[in-house]
C-alpha positions as CSV (number, residue, x, y, z in Angstrom):
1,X,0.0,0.0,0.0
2,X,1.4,3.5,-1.0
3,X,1.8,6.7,1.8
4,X,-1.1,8.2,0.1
5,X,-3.0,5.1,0.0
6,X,-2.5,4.5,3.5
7,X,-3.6,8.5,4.5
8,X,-6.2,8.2,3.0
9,X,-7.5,4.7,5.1
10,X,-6.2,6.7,8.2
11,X,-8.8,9.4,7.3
12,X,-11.4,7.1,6.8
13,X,-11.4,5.2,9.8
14,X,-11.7,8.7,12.1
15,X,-14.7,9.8,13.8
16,X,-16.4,12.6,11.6
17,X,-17.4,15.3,13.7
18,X,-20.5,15.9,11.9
19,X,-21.4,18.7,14.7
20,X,-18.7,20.6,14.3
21,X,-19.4,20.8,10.6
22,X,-22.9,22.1,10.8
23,X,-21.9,24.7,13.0
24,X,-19.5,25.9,10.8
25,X,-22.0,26.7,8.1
26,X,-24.0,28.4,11.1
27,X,-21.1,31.0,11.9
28,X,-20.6,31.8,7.7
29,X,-24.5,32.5,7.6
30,X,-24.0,34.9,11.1
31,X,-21.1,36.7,8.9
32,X,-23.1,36.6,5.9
33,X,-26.2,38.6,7.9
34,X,-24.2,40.6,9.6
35,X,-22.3,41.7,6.9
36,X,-25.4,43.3,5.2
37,X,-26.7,44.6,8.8
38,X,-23.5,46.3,9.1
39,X,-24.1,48.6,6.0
40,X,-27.5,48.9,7.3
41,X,-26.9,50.3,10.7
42,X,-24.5,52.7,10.9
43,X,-25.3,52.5,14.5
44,X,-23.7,49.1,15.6
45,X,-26.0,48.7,18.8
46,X,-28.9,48.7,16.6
47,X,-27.4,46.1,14.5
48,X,-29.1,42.5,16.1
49,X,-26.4,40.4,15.1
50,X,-24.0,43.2,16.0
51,X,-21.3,40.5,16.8
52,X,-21.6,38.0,13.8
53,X,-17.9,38.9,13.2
54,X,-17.2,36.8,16.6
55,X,-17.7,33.8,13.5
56,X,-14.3,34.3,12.7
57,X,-13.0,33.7,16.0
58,X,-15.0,30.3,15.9
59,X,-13.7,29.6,12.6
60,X,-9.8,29.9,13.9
61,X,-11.2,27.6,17.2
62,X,-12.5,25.2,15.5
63,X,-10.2,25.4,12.9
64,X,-7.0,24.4,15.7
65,X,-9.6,21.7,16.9
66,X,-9.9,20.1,13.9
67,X,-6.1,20.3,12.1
68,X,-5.0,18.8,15.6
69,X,-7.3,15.4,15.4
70,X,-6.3,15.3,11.2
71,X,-3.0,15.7,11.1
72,X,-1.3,15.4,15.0
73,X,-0.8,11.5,14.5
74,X,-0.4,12.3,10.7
75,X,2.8,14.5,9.9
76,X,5.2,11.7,10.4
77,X,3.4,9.6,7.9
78,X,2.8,11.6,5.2
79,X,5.7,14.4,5.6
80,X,5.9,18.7,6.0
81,X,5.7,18.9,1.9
82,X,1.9,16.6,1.9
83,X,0.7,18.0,5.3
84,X,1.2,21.9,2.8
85,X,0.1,20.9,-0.7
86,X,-3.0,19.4,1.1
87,X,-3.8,22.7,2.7
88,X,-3.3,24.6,-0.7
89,X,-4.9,22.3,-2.3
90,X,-8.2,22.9,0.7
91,X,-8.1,26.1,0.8
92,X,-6.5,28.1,-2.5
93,X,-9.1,27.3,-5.1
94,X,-11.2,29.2,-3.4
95,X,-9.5,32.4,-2.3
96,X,-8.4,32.3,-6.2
97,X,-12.5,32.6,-7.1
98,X,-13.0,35.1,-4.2
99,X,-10.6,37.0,-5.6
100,X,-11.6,36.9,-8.8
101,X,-15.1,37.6,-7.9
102,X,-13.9,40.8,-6.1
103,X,-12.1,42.2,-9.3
104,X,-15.5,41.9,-11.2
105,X,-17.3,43.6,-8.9
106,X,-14.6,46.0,-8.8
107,X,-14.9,46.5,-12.4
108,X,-18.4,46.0,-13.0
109,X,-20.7,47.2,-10.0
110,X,-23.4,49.1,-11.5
111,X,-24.4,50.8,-8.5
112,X,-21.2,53.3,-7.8
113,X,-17.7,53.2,-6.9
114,X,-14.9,55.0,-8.2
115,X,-13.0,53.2,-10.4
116,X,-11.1,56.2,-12.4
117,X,-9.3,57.1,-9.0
118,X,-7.1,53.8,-9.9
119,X,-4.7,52.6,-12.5
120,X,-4.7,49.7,-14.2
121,X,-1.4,48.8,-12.9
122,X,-2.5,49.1,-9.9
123,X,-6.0,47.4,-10.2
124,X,-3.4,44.5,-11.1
125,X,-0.9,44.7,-8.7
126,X,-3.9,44.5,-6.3
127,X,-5.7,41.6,-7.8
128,X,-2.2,39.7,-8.1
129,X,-1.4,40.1,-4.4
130,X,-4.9,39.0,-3.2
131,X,-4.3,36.0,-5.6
132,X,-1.3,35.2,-3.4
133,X,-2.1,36.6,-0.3
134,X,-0.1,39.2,0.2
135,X,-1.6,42.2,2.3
136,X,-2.2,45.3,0.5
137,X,-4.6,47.8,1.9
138,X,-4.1,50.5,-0.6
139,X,-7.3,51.1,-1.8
140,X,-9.9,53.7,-0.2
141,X,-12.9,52.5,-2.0
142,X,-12.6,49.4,0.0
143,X,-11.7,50.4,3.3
144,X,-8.1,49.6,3.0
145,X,-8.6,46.0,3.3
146,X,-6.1,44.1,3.6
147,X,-7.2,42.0,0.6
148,X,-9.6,44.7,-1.4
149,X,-11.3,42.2,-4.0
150,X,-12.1,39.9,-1.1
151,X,-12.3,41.9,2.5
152,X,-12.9,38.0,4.3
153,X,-9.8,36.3,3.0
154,X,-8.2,38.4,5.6
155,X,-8.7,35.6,7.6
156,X,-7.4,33.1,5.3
157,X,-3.8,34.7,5.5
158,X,-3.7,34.1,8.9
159,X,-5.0,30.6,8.8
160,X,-2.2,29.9,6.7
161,X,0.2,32.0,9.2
162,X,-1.4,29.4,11.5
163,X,-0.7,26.4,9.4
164,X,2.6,27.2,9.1
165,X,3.1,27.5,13.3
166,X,1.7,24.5,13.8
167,X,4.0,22.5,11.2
168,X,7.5,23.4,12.3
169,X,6.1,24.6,15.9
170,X,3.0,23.4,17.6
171,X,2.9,19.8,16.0
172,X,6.4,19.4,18.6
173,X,6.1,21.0,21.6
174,X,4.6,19.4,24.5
175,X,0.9,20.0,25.9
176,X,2.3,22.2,29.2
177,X,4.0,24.6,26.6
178,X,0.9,24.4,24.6
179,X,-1.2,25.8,27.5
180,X,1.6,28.3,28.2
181,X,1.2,30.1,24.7
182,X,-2.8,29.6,24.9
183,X,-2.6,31.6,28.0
184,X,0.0,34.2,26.8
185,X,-2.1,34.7,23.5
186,X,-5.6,34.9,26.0
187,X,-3.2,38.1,27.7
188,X,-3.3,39.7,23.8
189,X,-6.7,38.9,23.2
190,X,-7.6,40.8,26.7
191,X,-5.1,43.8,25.5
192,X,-6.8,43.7,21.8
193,X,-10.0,44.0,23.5
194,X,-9.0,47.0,26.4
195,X,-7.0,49.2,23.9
196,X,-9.8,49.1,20.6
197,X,-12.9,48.6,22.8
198,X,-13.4,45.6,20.5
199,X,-12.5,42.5,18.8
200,X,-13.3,43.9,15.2
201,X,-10.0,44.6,14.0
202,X,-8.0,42.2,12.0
203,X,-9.1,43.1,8.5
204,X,-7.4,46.4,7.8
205,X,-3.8,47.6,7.2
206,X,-4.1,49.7,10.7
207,X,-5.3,46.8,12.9
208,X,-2.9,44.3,11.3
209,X,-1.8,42.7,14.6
210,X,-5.3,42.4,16.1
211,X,-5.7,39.5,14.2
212,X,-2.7,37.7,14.9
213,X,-3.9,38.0,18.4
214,X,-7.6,36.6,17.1
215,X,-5.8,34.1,15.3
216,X,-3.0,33.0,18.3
217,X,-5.8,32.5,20.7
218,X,-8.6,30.6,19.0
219,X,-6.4,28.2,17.2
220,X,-4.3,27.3,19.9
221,X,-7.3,27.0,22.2
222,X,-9.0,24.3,19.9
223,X,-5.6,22.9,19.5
224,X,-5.4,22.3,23.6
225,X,-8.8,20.9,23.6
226,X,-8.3,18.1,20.9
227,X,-4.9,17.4,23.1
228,X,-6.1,17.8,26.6
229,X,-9.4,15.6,25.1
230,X,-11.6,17.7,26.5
231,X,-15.0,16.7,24.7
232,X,-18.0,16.7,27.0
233,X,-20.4,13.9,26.3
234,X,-24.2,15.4,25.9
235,X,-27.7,15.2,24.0
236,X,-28.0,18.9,23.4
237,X,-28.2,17.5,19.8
238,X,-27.4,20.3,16.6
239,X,-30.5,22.6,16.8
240,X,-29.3,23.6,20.7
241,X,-25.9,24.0,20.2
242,X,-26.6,25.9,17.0
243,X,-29.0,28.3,19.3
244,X,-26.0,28.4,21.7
245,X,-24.0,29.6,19.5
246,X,-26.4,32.5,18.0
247,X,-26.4,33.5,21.3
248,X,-23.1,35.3,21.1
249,X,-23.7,36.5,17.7
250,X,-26.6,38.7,18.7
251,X,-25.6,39.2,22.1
252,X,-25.9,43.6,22.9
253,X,-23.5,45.4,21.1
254,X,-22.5,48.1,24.3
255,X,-19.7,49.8,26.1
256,X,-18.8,46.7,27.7
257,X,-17.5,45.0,24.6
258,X,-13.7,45.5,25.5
259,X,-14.7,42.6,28.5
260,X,-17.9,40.6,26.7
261,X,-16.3,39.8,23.6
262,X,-13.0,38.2,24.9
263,X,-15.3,36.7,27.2
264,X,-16.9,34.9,24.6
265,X,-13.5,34.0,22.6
266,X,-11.8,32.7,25.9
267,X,-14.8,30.6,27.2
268,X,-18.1,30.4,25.1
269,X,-16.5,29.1,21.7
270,X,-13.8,26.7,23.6
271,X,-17.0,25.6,25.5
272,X,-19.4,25.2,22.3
273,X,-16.4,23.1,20.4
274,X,-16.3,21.0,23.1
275,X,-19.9,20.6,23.1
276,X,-20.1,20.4,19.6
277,X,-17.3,17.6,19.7
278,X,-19.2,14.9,22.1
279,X,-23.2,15.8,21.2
280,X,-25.2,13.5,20.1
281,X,-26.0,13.8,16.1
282,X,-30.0,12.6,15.4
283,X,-29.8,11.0,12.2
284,X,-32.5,13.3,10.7
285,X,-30.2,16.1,10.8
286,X,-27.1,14.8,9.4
287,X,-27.6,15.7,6.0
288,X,-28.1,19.3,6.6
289,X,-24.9,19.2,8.7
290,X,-23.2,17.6,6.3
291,X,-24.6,20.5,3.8
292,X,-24.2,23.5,6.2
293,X,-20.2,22.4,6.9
294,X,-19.9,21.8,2.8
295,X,-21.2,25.6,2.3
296,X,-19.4,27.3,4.8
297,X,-16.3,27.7,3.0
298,X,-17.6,28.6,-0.6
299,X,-20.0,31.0,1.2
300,X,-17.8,32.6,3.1
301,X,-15.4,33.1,0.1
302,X,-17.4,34.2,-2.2
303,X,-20.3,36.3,-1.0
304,X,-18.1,39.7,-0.3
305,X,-18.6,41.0,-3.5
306,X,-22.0,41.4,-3.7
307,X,-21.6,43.4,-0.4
308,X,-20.0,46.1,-2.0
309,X,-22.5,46.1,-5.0
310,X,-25.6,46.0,-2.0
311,X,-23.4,48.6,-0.1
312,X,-23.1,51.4,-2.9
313,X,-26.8,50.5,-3.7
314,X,-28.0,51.7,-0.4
315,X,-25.6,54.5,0.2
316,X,-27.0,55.6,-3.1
317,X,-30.8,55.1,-2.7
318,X,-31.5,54.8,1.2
319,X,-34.1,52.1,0.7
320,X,-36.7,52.1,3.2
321,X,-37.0,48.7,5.9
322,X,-39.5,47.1,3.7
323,X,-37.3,47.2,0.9
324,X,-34.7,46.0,2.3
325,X,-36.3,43.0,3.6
326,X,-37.3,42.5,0.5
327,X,-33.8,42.9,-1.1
328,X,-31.4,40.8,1.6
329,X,-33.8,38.4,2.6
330,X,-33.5,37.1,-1.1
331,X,-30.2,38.0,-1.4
332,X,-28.7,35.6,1.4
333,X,-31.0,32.9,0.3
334,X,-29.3,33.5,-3.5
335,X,-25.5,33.6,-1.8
336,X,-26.3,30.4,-0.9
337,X,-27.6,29.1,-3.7
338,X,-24.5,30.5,-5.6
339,X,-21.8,29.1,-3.1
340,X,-23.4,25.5,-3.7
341,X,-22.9,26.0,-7.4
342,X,-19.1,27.3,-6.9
343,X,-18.4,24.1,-4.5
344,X,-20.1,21.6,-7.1
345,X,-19.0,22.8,-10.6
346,X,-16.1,24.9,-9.3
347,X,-14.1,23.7,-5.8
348,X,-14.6,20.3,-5.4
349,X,-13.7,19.4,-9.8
350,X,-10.3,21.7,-8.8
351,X,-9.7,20.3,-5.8
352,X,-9.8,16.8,-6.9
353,X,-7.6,17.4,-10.2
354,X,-5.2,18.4,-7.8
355,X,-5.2,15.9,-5.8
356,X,-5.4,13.2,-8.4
357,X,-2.3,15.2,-10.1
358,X,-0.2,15.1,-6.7
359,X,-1.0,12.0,-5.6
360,X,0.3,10.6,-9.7
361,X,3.1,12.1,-8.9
């Protein structure tokens, strides 16, 4: 049996957290919502899912979770170069069709923008580096973004930062040292939080570093619990825990935000993976938790650029709340619609011509 034969029987004989999956798709439908609300209320303590951007920080948690359990008793089998082309191979083809995505509606949105306040050259230097990840928040249009054709891939450059830690770094060191950074990284979230007032930042050139702290925490805190094992055993099934975790989204969005959102990144999410990791699946429900953890990825990659085409339509026309219901309810429903078709005719074709093409070689 070859290495790549025998990774992929290793994969298939692990527990599938279906859970976890489904409430993956829940967080990228939060950002999704909130991402409209947030050009809606210009006020964010009117906004009721003023803290759907909390997601992200569920993403990185579960993310640390669940590259522990894959690849912790992996690495030695399959080698540093696999463990890398397998995570390209996961997650590029879709930050490539983000990107592109972004350009178009760069170029195309018929509701506004500015397009003649850039070049060409660098409309292409722009679209290159978000291709390849590399930060550039240069353009004002798109609130210096660190990735302007695609403002969520923000956090895919630090997913890969985190990647990269945990290959030569975390995949070695023992569990004690392991708590010791989770604790020193729950000291920057806390310092994140105190100096900004919030957890927001992350996205843009100026809070850069905000989310390495966002990033340091989360993932090393689902790291810690996939090593320390703690899953708690429970019947609170996929409907509670997905209430659960609404919960934080649409928590009050207040003055208090500096202590109640690293709250909820320290405690709630390590809590709710945990949770999510030893619940009880009813077999009902496991095909929309297989569905909502297949979307969460293409929908969270690609549904940014028709947020700048909805957010120069109502800067432009103030539509009333009727209106607008009428106009995002659809909207999200259609995003949805649109990721499945990226994942089936788009993601899943790419990513297994890649894979079939490595594993050839």
């Amino acid at each position: 049996m070859t290495t790549s034969q025998n990774s992929v029987t290793i994969q298939q004989t692990k527990q599938h957290f279906e859970i976890l999956d489904g409430l993956r798709g829940i967080a990228a439908l939060a950002v999704v919502v909130f991402h409209f609300m947030e050009w809606i209320f210009t006020d964010p303590s009117q906004n009721f899912i003023g803290h759907g951007f909390l997601a992200v920080d569920f993403f990185f948690c579960l993310s640390g979770f669940v590259i522990g359990y894959a690849y912790d008793d992996r690495i030695a089998k399959i080698g540093l170069r696999k463990f890398f082309l397998a995570r390209i191979i996961r997650l590029h083809p879709l930050v490539v069709a983000g990107s592109i995505l972004g350009l178009l509606a760069f170029l195309f949105d018929p509701f506004g923008g500015h397009l003649e306040l850039y070049s060409a050259g660098k409309i292409i230097l722009v679209f290159i580096c978000s291709l390849f990840m590399i930060p550039l928040p240069v353009i004002a249009d798109r609130g210096f973004n660190l990735f302007s054709f695609n403002a969520p891939a923000w956090s895919l450059f630090w997913e890969y930062v985190a990647n990269i830690a945990y290959a030569f770094i975390l995949l070695r060191i023992k569990r004690n040292y392991l708590l010791i950074l989770t604790i020193l990284s729950a000291v920057a979230i806390c310092y994140v939080g105190y100096n900004s007032g919030n957890l927001l930042g992350g996205w843009s050139g100026p809070t850069f570093w905000d989310g390495c702290a966002r990033i340091s925490y989360s993932f090393l805190a689902g790291l810690l619990i996939y090593r320390s094992n703690w899953i708690i055993k429970n019947n609170l099934g996929f409907i509670s825990l997905s209430a659960l975790l609404l919960l934080a989204f649409i928590m009050p969005f207040s003055e208090w935000n500096w202590l109640t959102e690293p709250l909820v990144i320290l405690f709630y999410f390590p809590f709710l993976i945990a949770l999510g990791a030893g619940a009880v699946l009813k077999p009902a429900l496991k095909r929309a938790c297989v569905f909502s953890g297949n979307i969460s990825y293409p929908l969270y990659m690609t549904h940014y650029a028709v947020l700048w085409m909805f957010g120069n339509y109502f800067t432009n026309n103030k539509p009333d709340a009727t209106q607008l219901t009428f106009i995002v309810v659809p909207a999200v429903i259609l995003l949805v619609g649109f990721a499945y078709l990226v994942m089936v005719m788009y993601d899943i074709p790419v990513r297994k011509y890649l894979s079939n093409k490595w594993n050839k070689k």
